[in-house]
N, C-alpha and C positions, 0 to 999 in steps of 0.2 A: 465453390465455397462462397458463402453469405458471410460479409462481416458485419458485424451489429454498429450500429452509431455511426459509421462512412456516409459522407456524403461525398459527391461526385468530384476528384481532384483535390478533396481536402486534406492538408498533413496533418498527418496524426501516427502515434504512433502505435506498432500491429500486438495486438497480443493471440497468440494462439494456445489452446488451450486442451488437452485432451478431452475427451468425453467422459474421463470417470473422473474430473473435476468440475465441485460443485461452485453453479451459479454465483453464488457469494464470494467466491474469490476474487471474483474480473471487479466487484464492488471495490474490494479493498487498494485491489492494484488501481484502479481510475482514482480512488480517494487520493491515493500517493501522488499518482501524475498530474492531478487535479490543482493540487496544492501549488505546484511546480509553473501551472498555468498552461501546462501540455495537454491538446486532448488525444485519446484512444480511441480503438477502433478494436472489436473483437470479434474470431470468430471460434470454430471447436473444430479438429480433426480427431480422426474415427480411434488412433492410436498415436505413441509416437513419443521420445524422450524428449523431456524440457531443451535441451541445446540443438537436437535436431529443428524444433517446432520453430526457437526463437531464429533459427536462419533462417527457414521458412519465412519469417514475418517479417524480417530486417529487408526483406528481396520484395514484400509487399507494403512495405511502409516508402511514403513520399520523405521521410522524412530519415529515412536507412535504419530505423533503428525499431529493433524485432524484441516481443517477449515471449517467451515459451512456457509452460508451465505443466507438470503433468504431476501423476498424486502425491510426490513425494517432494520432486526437486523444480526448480526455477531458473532463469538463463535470462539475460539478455546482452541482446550483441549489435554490432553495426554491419552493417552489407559490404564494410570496406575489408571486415573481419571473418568473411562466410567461410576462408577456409581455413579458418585456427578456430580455437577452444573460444566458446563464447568469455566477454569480458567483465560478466558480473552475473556467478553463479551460487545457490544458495540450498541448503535444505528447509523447506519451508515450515512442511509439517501443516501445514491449515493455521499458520499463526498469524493473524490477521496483523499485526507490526510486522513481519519479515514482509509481507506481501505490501503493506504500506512504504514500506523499504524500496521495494524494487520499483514499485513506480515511480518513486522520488530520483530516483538514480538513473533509470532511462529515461526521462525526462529529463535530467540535467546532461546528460550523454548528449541530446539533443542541442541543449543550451552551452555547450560545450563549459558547465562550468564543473570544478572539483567535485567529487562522488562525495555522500555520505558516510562514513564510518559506520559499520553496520551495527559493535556495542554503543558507540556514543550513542546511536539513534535509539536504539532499544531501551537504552538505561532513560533516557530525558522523556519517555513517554510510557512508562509502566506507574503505575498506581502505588503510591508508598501501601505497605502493609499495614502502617500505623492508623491512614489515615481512613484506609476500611473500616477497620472494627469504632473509630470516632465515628462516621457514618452512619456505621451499624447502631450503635452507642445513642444515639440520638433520634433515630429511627423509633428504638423502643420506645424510648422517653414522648416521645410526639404521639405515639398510641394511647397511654396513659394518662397524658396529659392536654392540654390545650395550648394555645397559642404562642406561651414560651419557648419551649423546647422546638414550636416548627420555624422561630427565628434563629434557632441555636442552628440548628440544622441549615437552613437558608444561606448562612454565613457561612459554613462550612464550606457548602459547596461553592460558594463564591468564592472565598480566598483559594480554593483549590482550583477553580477554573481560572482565577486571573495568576496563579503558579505558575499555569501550565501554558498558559498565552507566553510567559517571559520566555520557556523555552523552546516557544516555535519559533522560526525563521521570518524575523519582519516586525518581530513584538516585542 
C-alpha cells in the first residue's frame, strides 16, 4: 500500500479509506486535522469496515493514531486501543462537518487535548437558515440593480464571515 502525502519518517496521522469512498472525503478530514495543525497521510484498501481499517492505520501512523472510513461509518483509534472498540466512532453519511469532526478530534487524540463535542461542533458551523434566503434576497437585488445592492450583499457576507471567525477555536 501507497499512502498519499508521507514523507519518509514523518508523523502524521494514517487515514485508511475503502475504495468505494469518494476522493473528497480525505479533503474534509485533512481540512479537520489541518485546522488542529496535524498532518495526514492517506491511503485506500480494496475493502474493509471503518474500525477495522482505522487499527489498520493507528499500527501505521508514527504518531499511533489511525482513521478508518468506509461508505457509511467512521472510526478513529490509537495503537494503544487496537484491541477494543475504536474511540471515536461516527455515521458519517458523506457529510462534510462530521468528516471535519473527525479530523479535529484525531488530531487532538494526538495533541492529547479534550475531544470536540460532536452537536456543539455541528451546531457552531451550520449556516443559519435566515441568513440564506438574506443572501439569496440580495443576490436578486444585485441582478437588477447596480452597485447598491452588491454592497448590501458584500456586508452580508462579511458580517457573516467575521460570525463565524468568533466561533472557531483561536478567534
Amino acid at each position: 500500500m501507497e499512502l498519499k502525502d508521507i514523507q519518509e519518517n514523518r508523523p502524521v496521522v494514517v487515514l485508511l479509506l475503502s475504495d468505494s469512498c469518494p476522493d473528497e472525503w480525505v479533503r474534509h478530514i485533512g481540512a479537520g486535522c489541518e485546522e488542529e495543525g496535524v498532518p495526514i497521510a492517506w491511503g485506500r484498501r480494496a475493502d474493509g469496515r471503518a474500525s477495522s481499517l482505522a487499527k489498520e492505520a493507528a499500527v501505521l501512523s508514527r504518531l499511533e493514531v489511525g482513521i478508518g472510513l468506509d461508505r457509511t461509518e467512521s472510526a478513529v483509534t490509537v495503537f494503544s486501543l487496537s484491541e477494543h472498540p475504536p474511540y471515536v466512532t461516527a455515521f458519517h453519511g458523506g457529510d462534510p462537518l462530521i468528516l471535519r469532526w473527525l479530523g479535529h478530534n484525531a488530531s487532538r487524540l494526538v495533541k492529547r487535548e479534550p475531544l470536540l463535542d460532536r452537536e456543539e461542533f455541528l451546531k457552531k458551523r451550520k449556516v443559519p437558515k435566515g441568513l440564506s434566503r438574506e443572501l439569496q434576497s440580495a443576490t436578486l437585488k444585485l441582478a437588477k440593480a447596480g452597485e447598491e445592492p452588491y454592497e448590501e450583499l458584500v456586508n452580508k457576507i462579511v458580517a457573516y464571515v467575521m460570525e463565524g471567525l468568533g466561533n472557531v477555536r483561536g478567534g
